[in-house]
N, C-alpha and C positions, 0 to 999 in steps of 0.2 A: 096200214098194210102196204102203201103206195112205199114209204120209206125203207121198209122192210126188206120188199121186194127188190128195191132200187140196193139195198145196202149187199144184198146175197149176189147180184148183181155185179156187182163191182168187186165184191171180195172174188167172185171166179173168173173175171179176169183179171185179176190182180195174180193172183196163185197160176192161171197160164202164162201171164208173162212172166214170174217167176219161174215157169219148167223150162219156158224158151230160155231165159237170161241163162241158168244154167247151162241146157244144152251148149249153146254157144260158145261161153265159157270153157265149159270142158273144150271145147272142138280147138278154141284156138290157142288154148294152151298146150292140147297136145301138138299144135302144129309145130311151135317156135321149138330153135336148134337145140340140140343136145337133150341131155337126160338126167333125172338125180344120179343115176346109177354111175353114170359116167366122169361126174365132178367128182363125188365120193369117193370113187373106185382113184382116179389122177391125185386127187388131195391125199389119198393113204400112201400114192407110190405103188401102187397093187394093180398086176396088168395081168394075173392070175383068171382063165374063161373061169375056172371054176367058183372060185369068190363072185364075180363078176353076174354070174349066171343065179347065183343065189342069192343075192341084191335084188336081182330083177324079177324073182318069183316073191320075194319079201316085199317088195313094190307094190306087185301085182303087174307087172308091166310084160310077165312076157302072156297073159292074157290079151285075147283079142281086143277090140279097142270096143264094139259094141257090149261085150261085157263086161269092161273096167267103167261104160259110160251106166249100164243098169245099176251097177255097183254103186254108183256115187249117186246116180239119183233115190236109189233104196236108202243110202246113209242121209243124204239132204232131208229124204221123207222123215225120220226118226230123229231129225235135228240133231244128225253126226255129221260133223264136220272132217272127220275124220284126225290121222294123225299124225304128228312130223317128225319123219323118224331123222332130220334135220338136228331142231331143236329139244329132240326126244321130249317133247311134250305134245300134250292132246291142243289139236288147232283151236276150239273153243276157247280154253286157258289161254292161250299165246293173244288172242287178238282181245277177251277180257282183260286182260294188265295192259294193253294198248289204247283199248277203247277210251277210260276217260281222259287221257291223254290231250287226243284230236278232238273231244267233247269240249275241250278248254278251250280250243282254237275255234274251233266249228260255231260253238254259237255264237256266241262272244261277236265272231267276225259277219255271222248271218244277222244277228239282231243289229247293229251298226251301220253295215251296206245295207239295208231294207231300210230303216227309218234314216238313217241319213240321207238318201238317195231320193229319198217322198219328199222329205223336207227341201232338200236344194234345189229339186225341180220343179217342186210347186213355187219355192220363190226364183226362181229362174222364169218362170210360166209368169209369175205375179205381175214383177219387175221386166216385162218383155224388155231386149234392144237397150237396158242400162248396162250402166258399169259393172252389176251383179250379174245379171245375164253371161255377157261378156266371161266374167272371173270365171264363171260356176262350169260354163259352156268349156273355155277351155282346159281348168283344171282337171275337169270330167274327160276330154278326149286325151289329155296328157297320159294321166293313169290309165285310160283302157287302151293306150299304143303302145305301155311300156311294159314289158315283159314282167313276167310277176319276179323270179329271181333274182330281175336284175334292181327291181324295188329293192327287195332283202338286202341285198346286197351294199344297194347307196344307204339305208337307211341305218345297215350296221357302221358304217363308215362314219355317217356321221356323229350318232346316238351314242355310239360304246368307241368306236375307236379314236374319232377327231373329242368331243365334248365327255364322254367315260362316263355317263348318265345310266345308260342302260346293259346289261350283261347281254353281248352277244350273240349267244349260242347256251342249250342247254333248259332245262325241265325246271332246274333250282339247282341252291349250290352246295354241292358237291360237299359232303361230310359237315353238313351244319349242325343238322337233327333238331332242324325246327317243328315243331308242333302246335297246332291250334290255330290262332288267327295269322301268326308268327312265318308259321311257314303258307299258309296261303295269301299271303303277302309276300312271301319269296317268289312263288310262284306265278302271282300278276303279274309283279314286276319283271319277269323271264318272259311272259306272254305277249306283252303289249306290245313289241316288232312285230311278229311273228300275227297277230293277229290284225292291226295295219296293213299287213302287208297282205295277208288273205283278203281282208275286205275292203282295198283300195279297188281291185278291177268291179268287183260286180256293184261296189260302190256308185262307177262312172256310170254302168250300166244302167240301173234303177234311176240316175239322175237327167239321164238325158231320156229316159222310156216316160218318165214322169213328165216332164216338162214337154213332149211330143206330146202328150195323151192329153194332158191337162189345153194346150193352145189348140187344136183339135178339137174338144168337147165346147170353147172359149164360144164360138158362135152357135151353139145349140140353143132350141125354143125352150126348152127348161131351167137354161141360163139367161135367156133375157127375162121370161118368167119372172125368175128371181129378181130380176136386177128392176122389172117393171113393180113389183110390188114395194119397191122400197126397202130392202133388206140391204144393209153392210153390210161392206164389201169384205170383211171378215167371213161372215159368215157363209154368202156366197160362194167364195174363194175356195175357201178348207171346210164346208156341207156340202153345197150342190154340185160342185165342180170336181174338189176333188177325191170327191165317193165317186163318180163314174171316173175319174180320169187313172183311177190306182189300179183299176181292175186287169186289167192287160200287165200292169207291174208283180198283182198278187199270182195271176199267172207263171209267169218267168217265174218270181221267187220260191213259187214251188215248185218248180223242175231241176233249179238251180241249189237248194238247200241240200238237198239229198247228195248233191256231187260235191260238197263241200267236204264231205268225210273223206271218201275215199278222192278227191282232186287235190288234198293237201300234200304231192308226195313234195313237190319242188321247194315248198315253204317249210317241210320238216326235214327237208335234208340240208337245207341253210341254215339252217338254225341248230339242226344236231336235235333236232326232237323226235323224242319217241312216241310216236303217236303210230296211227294204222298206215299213212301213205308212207310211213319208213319203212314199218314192218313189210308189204307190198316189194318195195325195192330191194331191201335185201333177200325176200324169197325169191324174186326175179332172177336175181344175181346167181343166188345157188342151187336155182333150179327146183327148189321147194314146192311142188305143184300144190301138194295139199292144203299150205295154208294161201299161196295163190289164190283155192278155188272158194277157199275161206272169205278172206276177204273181199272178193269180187261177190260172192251169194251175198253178206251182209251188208255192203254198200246199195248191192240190188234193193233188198229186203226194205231197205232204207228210204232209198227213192222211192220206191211205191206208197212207203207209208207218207212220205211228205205227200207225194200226190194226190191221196185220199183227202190229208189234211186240208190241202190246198181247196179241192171241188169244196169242203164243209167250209170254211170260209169264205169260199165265193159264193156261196147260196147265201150266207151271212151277210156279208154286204151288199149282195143285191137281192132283195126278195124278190124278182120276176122269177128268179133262179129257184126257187122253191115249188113251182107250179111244175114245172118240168121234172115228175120224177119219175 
């Protein structure tokens, strides 16, 4: 019952921060300049009030703002995302053909930055003040001071344009009509910049939060414990040390996974991928509110749910965490 309770718990505040993250939402997209109606109306050449005027009721835009905001939370309630009279399709469809897109990139580059990032900082933690230290320490603050695009950028230079190993830019190639294994092998091989490239920053991150957490726990009475019983130093190391020292990592990586969907916009515009952080930028661009509010609900929805995940794992790895429900 204790779980139960703790789980209904958590789900309504999960679903208030969800009404906030919308409000929000709506508020600050209504604030930024201009209008669909206004790009539309300038892109036809049509400076007609009357055209102009009936855009804006076909919007819904010349309603007041607190009932175009009832509006879209009644559609959110009903899992309508409403519709982009843009792309003349329904915002649902538009960010579906997107989604598995940035799922290629997303995990791919969450799974890599988490255990990479364990791995080098517990040997960084291991090998205090060596030569390993030393590498891991600065490769790790290199990549979190270097701008993410500007990665993409040296890493197409080098990979596809100086040595011609890897394409670019692009999802897969263009009129192949690969099928099966065939073409998801096109499509690694299109991924793997682009996925480097996302999980080099929070890579640095997990490696130095790791190797902090882990030299930190180094002088605890449950580590010398260990180390007084006679136990290798293996198991020490990567058991007693570092199951507490991850905890504060598995933390971050669940706050941080959820923004991996929608914080791809920089690494899918370098690359020319279609994924959601594109789809985002070009509705930005043309004023597309709707699938704006799209995207932004669903990246919400996202985060939340990593976060849930997150607490169920951390009661996983630590059962003190399980008394507290």
């Amino acid at each position: 019952m204790r779980l139960l309770r703790s789980f209904f718990s958590v789900l309504g505040k999960s679903i208030t921060v969800l009404i906030a993250v919308a409000i929000i939402n709506f508020a600050l997209v209504r604030m930024t300049p201009g209008d669909p109606v206004s790009v539309l109306a300038g892109e036809a050449g049509v400076s007609d009030q009357k055209f102009v005027e009936q855009l804006r009721k076909e919007f819904k835009l010349d309603q007041p703002v607190w009932v175009q905001l009832a509006s879209y939370l009644k559609s959110i309630a009903q899992l309508d995302l409403g519709y982009s009279y843009r792309q003349q399709q329904p915002v649902w469809d538009l960010i579906a053909d997107r989604l598995p897109a940035t799922l290629v990139l997303a995990i791919p580059a969450f799974v890599i930055s988490l255990l990479g990032g364990i791995l080098l900082g517990a040997l960084a933690s291991r090998h205090r003040n060596s030569v390993w230290d030393s590498l891991i320490t600065a490769g790790s603050m290199a990549f979190y001071a270097t701008p993410i695009f500007w990665v993409g950028l040296l890493l197409v230079l080098l990979f596809s344009v100086t040595l011609g190993w890897l394409p670019p830019f692009g999802y897969e190639k263009m009129g192949s009509d690969l099928t099966g294994l065939a073409r998801i092998k096109d499509i690694a091989v299109h991924a793997l910049l682009p996925v480097v490239t996302l999980a080099g920053f929070n890579l640095a991150v997990y490696a130095r939060m790791t190797r902090a957490s882990m030299n930190e726990v180094q002088g605890a009475d449950f580590v010398k414990t260990a180390w007084a019983k006679g136990l290798g130093a293996g198991r020490v190391v990567w058991v007693h040390q570092l199951r507490n020292a991850v905890l504060p990592v598995i933390t971050l990586a669940g706050m941080q996974a959820g923004q991996l969907i929608g914080g791809s916009v920089l690494v899918e515009t370098v690359f020319a991928w279609p994924g959601i952080g594109r789809l985002a930028f070009d509705a930005l661009l043309q004023r597309d509110y709707q699938v704006l509010l799209g995207v932004f609900f669903c990246t919400s929805v996202v985060v939340v749910v990593f976060n849930l995940l997150t607490d169920l794992v951390y009661r996983l790895v630590d059962p003190r965490m399980q008394s507290q429900v």
